[in-house]
C-alpha positions in Angstrom: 133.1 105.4 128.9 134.2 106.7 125.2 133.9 102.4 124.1 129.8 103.1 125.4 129.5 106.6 123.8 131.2 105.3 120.3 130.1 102.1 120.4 126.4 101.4 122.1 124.8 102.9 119.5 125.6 99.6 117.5 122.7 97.4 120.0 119.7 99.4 118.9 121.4 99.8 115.3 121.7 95.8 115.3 119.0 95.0 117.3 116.3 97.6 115.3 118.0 96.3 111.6 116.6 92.7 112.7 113.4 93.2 113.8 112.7 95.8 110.8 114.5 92.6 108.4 112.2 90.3 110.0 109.0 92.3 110.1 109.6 93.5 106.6 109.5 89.6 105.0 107.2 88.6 106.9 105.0 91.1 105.2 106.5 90.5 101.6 105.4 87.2 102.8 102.0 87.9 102.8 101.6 86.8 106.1 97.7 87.3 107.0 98.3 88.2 110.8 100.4 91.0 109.1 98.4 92.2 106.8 95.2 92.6 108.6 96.4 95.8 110.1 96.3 97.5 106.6 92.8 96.4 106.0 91.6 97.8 109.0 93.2 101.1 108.8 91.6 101.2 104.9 94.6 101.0 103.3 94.8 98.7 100.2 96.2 95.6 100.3 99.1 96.7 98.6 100.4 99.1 100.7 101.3 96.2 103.1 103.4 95.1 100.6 105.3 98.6 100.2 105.4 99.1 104.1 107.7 95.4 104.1 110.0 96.6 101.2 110.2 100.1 102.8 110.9 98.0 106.4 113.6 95.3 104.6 115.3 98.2 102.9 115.6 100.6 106.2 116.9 97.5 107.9 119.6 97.4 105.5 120.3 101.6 105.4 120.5 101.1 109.3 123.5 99.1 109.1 125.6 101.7 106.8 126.6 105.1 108.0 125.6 106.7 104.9 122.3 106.1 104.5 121.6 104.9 108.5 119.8 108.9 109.2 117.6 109.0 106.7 116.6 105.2 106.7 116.3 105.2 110.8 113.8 108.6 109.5 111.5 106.5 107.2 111.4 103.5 109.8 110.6 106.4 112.4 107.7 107.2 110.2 106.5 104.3 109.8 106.7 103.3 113.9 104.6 106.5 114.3 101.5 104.7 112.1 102.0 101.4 114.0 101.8 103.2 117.4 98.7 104.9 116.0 97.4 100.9 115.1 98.0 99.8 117.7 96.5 102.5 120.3 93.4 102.2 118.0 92.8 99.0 117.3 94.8 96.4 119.8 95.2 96.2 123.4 97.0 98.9 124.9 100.5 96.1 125.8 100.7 95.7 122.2 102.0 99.3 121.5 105.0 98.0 123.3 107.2 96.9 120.7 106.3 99.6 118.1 107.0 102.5 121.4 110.6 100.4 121.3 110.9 101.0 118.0 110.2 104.6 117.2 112.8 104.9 120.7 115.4 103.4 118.8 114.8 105.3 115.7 114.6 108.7 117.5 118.1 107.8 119.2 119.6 106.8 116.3 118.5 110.2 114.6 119.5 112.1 117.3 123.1 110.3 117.3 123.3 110.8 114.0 122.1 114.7 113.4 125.1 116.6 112.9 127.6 113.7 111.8 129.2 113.5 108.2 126.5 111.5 106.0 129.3 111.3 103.1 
């Protein structure tokens, strides 16, 4: 039981890191599918391009334990305006993933509230 405790927080870590990694170049990508989200929340096009550097680097602060609180914060952040998309704008299943996401970021702060960040 202390392998689980000490080491399950790794899947969502690992898991979370990739689909953040993934989501993030995709944007830096300019992929339109992407990017349409922005346009209909009224953002500029440019903030897509900030939300995929702000996704690739919290992906990377995930996977060290220095920086993994305040990275899985910003990613949590940022799950809590794609649930708002997504509730607004796309069918309801879509939320799915982004719920998943802002799970995993709330565990992960909650695991890590309270531990040694140096």
């Amino acid at each position: 039981m202390e392998f689980i405790k000490r080491y399950g927080i790794w899947c969502p870590i690992v898991l979370s890191a990739l689909a953040f990694a993934a989501a993030g170049t995709f944007k830096l990508m300019g992929t339109p599918e992407l990017h349409q989200s922005f346009a209909l929340l009224g953002l500029p096009s440019w903030f897509g391009y900030f939300i995929g550097t702000a996704e690739v680097a919290g992906a990377i602060g995930l996977l060290f334990a220095r920086t993994r609180l305040l990275a899985a914060i910003g990613l949590a952040i940022i799950m809590v305006g794609a649930v708002y998309f997504h509730v607004a704008f796309t069918p309801l299943g879509q939320t799915v993933p982004a719920l998943v996401l802002l799970g995993f970021m709330l565990l992960i702060v909650h695991y890590q509230r309270g531990r040694n960040i140096a």
